[in-house]
Backbone as a ProteinNet text record, in pm:
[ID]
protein_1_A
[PRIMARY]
XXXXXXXXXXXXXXXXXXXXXXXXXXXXXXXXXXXXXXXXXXXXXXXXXXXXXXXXXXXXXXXXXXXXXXXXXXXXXXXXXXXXXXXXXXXXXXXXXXXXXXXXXXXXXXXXXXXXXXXXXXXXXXXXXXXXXXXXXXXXXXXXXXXXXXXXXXXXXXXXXXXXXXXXXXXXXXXXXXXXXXXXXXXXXXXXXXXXXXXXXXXXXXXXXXXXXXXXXXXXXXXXXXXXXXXXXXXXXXXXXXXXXXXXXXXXXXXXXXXXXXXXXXXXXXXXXXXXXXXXXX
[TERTIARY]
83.1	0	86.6	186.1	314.6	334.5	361.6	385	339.7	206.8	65.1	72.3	66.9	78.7	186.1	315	415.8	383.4	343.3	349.7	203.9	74.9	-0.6	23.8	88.1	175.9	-5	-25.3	-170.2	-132.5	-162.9	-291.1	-367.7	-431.5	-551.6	-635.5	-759	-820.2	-891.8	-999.8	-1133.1	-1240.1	-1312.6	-1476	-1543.8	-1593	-1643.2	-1774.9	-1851.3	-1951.8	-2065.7	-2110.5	-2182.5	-2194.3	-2070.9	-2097.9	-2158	-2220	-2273.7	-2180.6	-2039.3	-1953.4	-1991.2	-2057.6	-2050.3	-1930.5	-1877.2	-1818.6	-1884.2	-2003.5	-2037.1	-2228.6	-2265.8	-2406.8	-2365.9	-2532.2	-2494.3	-2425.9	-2351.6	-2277.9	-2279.7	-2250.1	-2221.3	-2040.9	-1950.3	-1832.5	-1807.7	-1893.8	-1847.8	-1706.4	-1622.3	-1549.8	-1438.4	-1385.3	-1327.1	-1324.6	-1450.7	-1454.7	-1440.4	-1519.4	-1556.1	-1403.4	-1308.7	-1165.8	-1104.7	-1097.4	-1071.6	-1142	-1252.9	-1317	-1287.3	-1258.5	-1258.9	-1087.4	-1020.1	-887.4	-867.9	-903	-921.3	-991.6	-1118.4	-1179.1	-1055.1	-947.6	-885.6	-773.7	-694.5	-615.3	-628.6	-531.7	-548.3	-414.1	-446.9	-350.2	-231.5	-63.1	40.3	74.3	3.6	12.7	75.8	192.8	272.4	222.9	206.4	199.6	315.3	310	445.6	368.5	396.8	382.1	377.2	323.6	367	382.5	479.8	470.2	485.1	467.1	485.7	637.2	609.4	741.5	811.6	779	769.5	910.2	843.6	901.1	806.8	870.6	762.9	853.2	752.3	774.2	835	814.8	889.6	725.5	798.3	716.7	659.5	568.9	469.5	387.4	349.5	306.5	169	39.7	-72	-104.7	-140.1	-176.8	-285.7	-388.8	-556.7	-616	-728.2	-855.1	-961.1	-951.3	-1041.3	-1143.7	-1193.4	-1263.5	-1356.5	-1482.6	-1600	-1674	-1779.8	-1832.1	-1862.6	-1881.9	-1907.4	-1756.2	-1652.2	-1502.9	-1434.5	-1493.9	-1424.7	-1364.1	-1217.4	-1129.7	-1060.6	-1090.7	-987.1	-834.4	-815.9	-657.4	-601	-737.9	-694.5	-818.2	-826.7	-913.8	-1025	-1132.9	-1259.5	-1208.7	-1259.9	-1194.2	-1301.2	-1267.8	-1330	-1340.9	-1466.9	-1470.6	-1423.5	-1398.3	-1418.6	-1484.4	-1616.8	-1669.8	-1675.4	-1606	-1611.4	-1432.6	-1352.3	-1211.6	-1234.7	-1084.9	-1080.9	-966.8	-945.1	-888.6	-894.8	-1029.2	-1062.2	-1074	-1059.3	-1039.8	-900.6	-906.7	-763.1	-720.5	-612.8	-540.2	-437.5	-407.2	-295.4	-187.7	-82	18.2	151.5	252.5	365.8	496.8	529.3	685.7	784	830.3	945.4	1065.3	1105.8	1210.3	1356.6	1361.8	1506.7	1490.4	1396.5	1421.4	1462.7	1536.7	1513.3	1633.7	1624.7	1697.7	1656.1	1764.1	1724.8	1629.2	1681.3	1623.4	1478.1	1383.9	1249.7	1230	1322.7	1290.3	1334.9	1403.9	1431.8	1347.5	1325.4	1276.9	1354	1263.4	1310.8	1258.9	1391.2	1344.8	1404.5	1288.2	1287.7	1353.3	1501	1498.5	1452.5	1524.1	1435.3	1452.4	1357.8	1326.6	1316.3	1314.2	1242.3	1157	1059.5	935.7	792.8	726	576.7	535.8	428.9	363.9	269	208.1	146.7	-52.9	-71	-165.3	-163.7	-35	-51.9	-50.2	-15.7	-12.2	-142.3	-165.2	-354.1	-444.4	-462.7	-580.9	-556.7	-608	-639	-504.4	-595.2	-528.4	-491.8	-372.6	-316.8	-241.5	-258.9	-156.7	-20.5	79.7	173.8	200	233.5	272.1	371.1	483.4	517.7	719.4	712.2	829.9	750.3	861.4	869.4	895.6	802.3	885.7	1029	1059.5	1257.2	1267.8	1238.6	1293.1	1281.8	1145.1	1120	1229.5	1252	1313.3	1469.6	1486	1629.9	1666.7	1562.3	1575.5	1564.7	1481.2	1462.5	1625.8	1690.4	1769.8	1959	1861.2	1996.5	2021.3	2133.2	2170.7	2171.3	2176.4	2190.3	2049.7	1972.3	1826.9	1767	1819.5	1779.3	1774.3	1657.1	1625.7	1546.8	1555.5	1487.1	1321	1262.8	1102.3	1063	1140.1	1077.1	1134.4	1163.6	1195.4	1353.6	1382.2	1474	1464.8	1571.4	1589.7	1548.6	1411.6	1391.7	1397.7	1464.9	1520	1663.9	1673.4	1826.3	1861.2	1805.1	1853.8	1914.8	1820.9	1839.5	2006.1	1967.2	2143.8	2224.6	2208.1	2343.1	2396	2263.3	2308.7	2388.2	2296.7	2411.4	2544.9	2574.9	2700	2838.3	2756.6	2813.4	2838.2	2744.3	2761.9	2858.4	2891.9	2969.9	3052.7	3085.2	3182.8	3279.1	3314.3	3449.9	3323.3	3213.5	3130.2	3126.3	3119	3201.2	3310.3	3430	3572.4	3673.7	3717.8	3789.9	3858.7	3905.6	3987.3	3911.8	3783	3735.5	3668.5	3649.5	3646.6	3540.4	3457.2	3417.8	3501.6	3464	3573.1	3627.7	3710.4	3706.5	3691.2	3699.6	3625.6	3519.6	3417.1	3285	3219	3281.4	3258.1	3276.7	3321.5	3335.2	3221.8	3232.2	3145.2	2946.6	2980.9	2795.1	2810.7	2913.1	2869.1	2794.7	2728.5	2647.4	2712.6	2741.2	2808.9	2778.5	2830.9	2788	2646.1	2602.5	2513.9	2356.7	2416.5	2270.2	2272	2360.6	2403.7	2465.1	2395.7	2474.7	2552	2634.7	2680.4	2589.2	2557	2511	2636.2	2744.1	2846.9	2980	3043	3159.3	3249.2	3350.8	3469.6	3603.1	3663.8	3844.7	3869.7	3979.2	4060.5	4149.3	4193.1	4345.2	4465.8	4454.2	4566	4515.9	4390.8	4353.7	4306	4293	4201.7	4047.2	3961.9	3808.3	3785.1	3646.2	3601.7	3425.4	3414.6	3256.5	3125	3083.9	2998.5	2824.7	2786.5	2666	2575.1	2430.1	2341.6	2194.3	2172.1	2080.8	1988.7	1840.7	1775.3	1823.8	1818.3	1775.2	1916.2	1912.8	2050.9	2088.1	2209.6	2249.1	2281	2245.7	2200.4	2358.9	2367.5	2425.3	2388.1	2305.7	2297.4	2352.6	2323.7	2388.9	2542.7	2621.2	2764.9	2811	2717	2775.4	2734.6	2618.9	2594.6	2691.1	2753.1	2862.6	2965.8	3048	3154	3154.3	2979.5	2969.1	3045.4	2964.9	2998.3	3161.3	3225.9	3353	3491.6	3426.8	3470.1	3489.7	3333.4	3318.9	3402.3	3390.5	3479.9	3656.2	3685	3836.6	3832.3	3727.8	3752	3780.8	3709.4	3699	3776.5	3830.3	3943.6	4079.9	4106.9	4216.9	4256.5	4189.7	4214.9	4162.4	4180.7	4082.6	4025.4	3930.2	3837.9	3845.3	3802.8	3712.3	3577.9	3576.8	3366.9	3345.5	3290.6	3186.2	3019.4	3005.8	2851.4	2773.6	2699	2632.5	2497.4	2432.8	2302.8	2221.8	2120.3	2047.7	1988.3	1914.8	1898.1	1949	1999	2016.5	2171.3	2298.6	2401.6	2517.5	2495.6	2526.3	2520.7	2638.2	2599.4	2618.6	2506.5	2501.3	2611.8	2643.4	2740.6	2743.7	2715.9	2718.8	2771.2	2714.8	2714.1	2838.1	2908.4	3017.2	3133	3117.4	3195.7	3195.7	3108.3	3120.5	3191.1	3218	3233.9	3370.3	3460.7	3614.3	3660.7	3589.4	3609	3740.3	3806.4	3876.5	3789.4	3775.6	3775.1	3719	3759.6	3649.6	3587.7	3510.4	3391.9	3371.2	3372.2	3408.8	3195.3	3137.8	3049.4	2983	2929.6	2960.4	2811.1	2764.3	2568.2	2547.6	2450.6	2383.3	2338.6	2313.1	2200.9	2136.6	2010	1957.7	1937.1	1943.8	1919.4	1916.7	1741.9	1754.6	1703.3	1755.6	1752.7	1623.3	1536.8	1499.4	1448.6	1540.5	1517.7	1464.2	1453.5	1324.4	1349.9	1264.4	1396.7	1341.1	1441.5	1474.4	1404.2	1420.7	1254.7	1376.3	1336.3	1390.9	1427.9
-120.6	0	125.7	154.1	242.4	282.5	183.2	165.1	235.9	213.5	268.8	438.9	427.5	598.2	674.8	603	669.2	714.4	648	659.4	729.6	721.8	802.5	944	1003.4	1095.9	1144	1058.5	1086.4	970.5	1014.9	870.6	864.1	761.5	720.6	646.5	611.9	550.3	500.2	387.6	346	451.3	325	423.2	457.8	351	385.7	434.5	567.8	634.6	553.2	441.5	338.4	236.5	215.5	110.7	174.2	273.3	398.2	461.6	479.5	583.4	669.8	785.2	930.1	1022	1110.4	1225	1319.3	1378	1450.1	1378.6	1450.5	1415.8	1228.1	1182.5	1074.2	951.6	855.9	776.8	637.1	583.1	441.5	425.9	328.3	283.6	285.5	370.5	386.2	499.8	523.1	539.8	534.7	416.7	419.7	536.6	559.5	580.9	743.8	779.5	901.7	993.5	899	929	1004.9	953.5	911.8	1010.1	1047.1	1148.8	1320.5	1301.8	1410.1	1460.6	1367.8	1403.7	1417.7	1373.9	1368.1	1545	1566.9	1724.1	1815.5	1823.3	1896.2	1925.3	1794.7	1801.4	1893.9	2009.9	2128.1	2110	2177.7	2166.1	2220.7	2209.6	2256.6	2168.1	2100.2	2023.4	1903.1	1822.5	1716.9	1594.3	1492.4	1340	1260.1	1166.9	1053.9	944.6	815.4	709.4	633.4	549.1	429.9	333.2	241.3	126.3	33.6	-90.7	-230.4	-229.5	-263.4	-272.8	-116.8	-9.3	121	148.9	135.4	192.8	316.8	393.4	504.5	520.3	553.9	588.3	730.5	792.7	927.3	1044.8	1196.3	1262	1379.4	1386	1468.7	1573.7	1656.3	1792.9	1759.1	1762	1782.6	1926.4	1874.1	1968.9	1957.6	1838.2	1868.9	1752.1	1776.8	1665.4	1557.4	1495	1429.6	1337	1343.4	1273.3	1314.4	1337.4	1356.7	1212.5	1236.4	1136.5	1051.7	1157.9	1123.5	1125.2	1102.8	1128.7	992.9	901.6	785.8	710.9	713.9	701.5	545.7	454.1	348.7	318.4	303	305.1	60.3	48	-93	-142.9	-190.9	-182.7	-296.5	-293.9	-374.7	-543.1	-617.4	-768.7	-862.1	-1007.4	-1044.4	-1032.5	-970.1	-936.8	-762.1	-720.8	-601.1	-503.4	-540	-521.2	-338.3	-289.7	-117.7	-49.6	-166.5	-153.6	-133.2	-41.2	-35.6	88.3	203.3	290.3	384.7	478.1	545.1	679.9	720.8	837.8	906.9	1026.1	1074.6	1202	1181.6	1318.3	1333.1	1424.2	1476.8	1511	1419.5	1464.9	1484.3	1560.8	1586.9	1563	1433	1366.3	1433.4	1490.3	1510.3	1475.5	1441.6	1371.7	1388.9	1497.7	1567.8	1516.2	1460.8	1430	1255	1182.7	1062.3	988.4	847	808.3	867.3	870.6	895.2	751.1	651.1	493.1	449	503.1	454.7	306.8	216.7	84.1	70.8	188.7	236.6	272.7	259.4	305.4	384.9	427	463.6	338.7	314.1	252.2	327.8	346.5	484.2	403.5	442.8	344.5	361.8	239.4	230	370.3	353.3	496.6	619.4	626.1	752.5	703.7	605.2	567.4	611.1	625.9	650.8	611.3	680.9	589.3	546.8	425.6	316.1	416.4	501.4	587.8	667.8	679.3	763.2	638.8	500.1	399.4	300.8	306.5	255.9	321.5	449.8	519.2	488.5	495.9	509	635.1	742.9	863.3	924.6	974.7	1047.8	1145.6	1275.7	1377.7	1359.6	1380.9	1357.3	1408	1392.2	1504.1	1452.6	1341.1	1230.5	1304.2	1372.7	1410.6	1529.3	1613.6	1765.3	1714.2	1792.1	1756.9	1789.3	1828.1	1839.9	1727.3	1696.2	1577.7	1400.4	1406.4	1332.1	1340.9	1447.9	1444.8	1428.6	1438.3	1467.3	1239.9	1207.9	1081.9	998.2	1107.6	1009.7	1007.7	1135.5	1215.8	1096	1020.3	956.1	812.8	818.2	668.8	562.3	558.4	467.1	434.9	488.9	468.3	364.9	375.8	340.3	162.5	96.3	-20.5	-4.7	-178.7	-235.3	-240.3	-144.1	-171.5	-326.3	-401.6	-556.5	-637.7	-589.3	-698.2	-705.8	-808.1	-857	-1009.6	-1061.6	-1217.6	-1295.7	-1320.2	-1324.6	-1441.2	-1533.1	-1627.5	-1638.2	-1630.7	-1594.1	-1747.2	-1867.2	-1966.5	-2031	-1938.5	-1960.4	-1928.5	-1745.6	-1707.8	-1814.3	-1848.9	-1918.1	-2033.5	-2153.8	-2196.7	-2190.9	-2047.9	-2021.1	-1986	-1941.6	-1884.7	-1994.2	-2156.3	-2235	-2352.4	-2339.1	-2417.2	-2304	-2186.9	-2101.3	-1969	-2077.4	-1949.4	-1869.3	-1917.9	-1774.5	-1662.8	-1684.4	-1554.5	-1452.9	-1456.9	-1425.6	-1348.4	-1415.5	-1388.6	-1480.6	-1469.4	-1567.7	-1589.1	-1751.3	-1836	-1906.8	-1834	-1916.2	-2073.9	-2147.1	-2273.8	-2343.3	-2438.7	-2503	-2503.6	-2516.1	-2605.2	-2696.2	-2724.4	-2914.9	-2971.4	-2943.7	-3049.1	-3041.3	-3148.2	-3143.4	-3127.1	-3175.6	-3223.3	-3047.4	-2949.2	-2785	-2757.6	-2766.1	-2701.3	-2696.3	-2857.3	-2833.4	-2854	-2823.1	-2802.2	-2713.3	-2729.5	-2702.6	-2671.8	-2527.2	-2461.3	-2505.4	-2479.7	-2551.9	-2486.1	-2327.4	-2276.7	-2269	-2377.1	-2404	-2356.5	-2290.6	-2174.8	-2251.9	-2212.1	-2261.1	-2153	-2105.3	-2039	-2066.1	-1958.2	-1985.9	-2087.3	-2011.1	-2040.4	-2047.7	-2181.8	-2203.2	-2225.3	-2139.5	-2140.6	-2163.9	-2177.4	-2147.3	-2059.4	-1962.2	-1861.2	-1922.7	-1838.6	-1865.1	-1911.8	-1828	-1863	-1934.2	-2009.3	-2128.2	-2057.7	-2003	-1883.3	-1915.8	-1976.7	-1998.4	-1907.2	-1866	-1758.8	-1773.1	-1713.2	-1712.9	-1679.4	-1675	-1585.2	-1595.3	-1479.4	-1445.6	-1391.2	-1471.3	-1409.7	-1292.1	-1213.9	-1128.5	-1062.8	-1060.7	-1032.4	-849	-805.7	-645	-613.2	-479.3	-388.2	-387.9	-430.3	-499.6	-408.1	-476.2	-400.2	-387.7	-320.9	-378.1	-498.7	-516.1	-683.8	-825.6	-757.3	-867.4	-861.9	-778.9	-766.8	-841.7	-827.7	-904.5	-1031.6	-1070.5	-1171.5	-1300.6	-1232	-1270.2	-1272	-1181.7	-1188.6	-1275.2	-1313.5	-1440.4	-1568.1	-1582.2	-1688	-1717.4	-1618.4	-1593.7	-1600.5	-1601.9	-1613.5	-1746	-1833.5	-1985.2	-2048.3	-2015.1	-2091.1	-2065.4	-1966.4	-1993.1	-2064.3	-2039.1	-2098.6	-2283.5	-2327.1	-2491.5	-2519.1	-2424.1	-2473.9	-2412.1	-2288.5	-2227.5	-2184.8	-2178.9	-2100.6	-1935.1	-1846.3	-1697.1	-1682.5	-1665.8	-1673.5	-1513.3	-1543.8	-1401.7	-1371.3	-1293.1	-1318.5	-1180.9	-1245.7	-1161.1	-1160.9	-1068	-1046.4	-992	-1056.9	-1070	-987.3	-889.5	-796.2	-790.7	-792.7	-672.7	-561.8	-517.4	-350.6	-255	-136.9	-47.3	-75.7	-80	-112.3	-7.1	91.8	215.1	167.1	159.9	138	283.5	278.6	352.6	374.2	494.6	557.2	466.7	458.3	350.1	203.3	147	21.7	-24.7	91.3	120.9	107	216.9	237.6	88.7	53.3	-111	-211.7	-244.6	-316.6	-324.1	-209.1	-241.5	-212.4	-201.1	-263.9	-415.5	-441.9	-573.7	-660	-809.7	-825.8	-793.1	-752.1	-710.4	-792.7	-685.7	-743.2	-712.1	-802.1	-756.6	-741.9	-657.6	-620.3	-645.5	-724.3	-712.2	-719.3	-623.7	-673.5	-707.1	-824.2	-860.9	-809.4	-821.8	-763.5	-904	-933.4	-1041.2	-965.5	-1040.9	-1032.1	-1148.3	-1175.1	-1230.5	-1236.2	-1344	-1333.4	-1432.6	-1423.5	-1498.4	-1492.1	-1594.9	-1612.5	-1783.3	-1682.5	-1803.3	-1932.6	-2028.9	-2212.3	-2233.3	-2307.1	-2399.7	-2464	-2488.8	-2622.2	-2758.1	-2838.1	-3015.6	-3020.2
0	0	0	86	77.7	-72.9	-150.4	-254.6	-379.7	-360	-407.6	-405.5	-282.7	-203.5	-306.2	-246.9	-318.1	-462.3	-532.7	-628	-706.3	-651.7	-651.3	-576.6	-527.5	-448.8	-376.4	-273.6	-208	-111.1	19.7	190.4	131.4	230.4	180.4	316.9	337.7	440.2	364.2	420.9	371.1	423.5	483.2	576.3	440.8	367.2	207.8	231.2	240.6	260.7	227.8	123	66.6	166.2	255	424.1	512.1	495	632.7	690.3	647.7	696	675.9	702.8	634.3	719.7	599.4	662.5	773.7	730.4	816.5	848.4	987	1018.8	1054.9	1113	1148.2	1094.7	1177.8	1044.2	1180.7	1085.8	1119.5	1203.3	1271.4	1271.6	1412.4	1465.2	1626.8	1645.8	1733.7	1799.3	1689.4	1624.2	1496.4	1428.5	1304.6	1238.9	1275.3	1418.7	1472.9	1461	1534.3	1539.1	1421.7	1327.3	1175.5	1135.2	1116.2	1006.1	1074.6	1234.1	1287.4	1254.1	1239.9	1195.9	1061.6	969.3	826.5	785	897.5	847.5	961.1	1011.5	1056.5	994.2	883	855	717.5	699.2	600.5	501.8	371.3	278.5	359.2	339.2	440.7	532.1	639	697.2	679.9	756.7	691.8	758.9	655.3	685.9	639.1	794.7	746.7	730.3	707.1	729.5	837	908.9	987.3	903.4	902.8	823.8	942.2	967.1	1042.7	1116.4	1229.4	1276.9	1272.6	1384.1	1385	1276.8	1165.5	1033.8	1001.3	901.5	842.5	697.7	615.4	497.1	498.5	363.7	342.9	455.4	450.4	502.3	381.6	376.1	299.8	352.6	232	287.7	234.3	244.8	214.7	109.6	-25.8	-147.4	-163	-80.5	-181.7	-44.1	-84	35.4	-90.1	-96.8	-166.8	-105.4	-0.4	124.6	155.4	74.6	32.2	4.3	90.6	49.9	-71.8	-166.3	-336.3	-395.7	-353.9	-380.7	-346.8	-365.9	-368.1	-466.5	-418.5	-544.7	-502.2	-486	-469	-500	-406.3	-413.6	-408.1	-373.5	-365.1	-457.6	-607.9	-742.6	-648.6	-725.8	-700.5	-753.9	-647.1	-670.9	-587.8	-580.1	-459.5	-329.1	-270.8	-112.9	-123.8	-256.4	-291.8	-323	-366.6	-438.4	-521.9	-383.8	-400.9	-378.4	-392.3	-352.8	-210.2	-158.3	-68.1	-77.6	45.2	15.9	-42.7	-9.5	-116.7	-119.5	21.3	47.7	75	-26.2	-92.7	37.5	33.5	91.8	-31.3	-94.7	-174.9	-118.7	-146.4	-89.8	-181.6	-122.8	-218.8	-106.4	-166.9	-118.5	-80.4	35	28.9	10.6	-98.9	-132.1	-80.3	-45.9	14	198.2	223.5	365.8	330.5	387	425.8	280.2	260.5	117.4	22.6	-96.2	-225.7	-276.2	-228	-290.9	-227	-365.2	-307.8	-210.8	-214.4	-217.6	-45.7	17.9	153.4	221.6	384.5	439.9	581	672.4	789.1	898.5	965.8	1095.9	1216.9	1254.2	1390.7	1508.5	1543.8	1659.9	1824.1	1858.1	2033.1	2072.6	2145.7	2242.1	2172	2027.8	1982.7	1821.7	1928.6	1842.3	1839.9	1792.6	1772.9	1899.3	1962.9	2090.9	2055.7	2120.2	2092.4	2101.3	2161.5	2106.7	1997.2	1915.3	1789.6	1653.4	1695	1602.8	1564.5	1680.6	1706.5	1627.3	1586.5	1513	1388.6	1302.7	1163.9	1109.7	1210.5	1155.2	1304.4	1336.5	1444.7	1454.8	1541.2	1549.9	1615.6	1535.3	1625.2	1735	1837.9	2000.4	2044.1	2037.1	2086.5	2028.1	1919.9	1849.9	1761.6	1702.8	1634.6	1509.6	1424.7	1290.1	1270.3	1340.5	1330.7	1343.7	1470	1523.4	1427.7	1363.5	1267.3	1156.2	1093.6	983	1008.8	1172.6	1204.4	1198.2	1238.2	1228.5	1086.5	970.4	848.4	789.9	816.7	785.7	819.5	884	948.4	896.2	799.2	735.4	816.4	924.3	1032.4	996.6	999.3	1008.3	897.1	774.9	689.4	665.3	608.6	573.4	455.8	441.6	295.2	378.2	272.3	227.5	275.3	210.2	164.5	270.6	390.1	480.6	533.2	576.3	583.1	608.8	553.5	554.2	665.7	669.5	807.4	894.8	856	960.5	950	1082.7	1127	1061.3	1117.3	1071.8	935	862.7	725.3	634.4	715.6	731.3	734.6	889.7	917.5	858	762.3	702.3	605.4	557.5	426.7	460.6	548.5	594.3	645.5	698.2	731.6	583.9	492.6	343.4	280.8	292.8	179.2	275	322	453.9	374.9	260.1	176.1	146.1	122.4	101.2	191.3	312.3	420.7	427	408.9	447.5	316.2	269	178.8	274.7	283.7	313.5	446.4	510.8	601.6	572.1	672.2	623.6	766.7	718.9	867.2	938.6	1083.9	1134.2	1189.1	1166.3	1172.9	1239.9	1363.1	1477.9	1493	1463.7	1484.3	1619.6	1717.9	1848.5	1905.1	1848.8	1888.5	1804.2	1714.5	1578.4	1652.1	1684.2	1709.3	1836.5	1911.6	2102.5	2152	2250.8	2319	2478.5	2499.2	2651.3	2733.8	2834.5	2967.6	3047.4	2988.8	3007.2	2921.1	2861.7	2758.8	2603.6	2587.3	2476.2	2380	2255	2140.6	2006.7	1971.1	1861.4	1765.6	1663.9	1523.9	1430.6	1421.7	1301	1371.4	1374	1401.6	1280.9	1244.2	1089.3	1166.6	1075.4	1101.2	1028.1	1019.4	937.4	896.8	800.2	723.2	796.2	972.5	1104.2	1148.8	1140.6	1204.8	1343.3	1359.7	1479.4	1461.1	1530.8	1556.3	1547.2	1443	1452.1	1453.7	1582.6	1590.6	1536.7	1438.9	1382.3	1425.7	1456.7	1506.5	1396.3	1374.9	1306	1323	1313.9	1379	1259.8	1256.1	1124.4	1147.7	1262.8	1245.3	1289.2	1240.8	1312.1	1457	1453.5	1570.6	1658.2	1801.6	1958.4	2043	2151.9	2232.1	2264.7	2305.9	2331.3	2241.8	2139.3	2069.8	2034.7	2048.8	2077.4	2198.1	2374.5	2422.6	2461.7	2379.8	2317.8	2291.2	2177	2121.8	2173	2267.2	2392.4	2454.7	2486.4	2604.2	2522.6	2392.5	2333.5	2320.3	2265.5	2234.6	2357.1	2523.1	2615.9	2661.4	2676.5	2676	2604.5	2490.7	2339.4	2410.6	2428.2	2495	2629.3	2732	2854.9	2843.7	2729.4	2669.1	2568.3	2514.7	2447.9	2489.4	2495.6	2526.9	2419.8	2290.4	2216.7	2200.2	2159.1	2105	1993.6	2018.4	1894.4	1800.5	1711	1661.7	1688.8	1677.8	1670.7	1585.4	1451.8	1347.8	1382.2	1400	1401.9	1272.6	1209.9	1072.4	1090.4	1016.6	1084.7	958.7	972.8	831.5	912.4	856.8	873.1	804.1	889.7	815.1	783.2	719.8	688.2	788.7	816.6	897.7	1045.7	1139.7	1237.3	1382	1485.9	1531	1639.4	1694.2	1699.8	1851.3	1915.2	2105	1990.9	1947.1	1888.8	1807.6	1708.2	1678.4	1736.5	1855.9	1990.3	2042.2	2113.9	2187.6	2102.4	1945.8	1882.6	1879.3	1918	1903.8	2050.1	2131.2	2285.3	2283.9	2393.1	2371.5	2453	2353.5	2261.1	2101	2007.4	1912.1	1848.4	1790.4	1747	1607.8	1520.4	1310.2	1342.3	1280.3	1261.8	1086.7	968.7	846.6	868.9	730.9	725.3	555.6	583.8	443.1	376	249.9	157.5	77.4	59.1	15.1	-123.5	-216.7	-389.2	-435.7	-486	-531.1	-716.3	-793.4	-907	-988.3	-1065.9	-1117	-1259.5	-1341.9	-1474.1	-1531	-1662.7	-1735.5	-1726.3	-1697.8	-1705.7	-1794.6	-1902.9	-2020.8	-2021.6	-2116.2	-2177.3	-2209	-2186.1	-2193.5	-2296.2
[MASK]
++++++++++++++++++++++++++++++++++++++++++++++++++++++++++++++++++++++++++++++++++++++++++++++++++++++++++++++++++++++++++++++++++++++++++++++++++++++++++++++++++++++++++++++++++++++++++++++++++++++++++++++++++++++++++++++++++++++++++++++++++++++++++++++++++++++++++++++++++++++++++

């Protein structure tokens, strides 16, 4: 739907006036809808809308150019189908992209991090005023490469990663390799704890590797310390420990800092691409 938006450069809501929504005078939806239409008739051309997307993401931020949310102004933004019969999404706000805030790469988003997220009363409505952050403050965050993620997800099982990472470890690091003792490789700590990815290096140095779908925390740095501590206390060797992330590729400035603490910590993040072409006929 983001998608849609973007590219129709307009929001959008349902509340299709034909279900007994009306804009104005009595209407059908309860409390919902009441919410929603009273913010929809406040909001004026000038006025800026961001996005929420899933997982306190937000799209780009926009200025409001036109109202199209008239009852007789129903424009679908999601076409008539089954269980459709009238689309869905049909009431327009006009909006104009600010493109100069946030990535140049449509296919980017913002992920707002901990502790300066949306509150859980401005994410709940349909439609909400912000009070929670300043539009400075918004744009000071779209504004920040650290911030930035893929639209479409991320690879979302860590497990999946790590297989790949343990079948094609030079993708990785050239010259890394399983490593050869099995009886290390798939152990299990004395605290219950298991490593994602056990390799060898080129010096024959164990190197730990940690998988994580989102942009990586403090926590998951000493995460990985723990692991990387055990692993010498049982062998007496020193490990490495790489920590593997998706998210935003940019890492934040505490997280950075903690990562070349002793022992360090190699930090590298994925990008998933994938390819698909025509198959051959027999």
């Amino acid at each position: 739907m983001w998608q849609r938006w973007f590219k129709n450069q307009c929001a959008a809501v349902g509340w299709a006036a034909k279900w007994g929504y009306r804009l104005n005078g009595p209407s059908e939806g309860g409390k919902g809808w009441s919410a929603a239409r009273n913010a929809l008739k406040e909001m004026q051309p000038g006025d800026y809308v961001v996005v929420a997307l899933r997982g306190h993401r937000i799209g780009r931020l926009g200025q409001i150019t036109g109202k199209e949310i008239e009852d007789e102004q129903w424009a679908p933004l999601v076409p008539v189908g089954p269980g459709l019969p009238d689309g869905e999404m049909g009431r327009r706000l006009q909006v104009r992209w600010d493109l100069t805030v946030g990535p140049d790469n449509p296919d980017l988003v913002i992920q707002l991090p901990s502790g300066k997220t949306f509150s859980s009363g401005e994410l709940r409505p349909t439609v909400a005023r912000i009070q929670s952050m300043t539009l400075q403050q918004v744009k000071d965050e779209m504004n920040d490469p650290s911030n930035w993620v893929s639209l479409l997800g991320n690879f979302r099982y860590e497990k999946a990663l790590s297989d790949f990472i343990a079948n094609y470890p030079n993708r990785l690091e050239d010259g890394l390799l399983p490593h050869p003792n099995s009886k290390i490789r798939e152990r299990v700590f004395k605290d219950n704890t298991r490593l994602d990815v056990l390799l060898i290096d080129r010096q024959g140095a164990p190197v730990i590797v940690e998988c994580k779908q989102n942009a990586p925390s403090l926590q998951d740095i000493k995460q990985l310390r723990h692991y990387m501590k055990l692993l010498k206390d049982e062998t007496g060797t020193e490990p490495r420990g790489i920590l593997v992330h998706g998210g935003a590729p940019k890492l934040s400035g505490p997280v950075d800092d903690a990562a070349h603490h002793v022992p360090k910590v190699e930090i590298v993040s994925y990008a998933l691409d994938v390819v698909f072409r025509r198959s051959l006929r027999g």
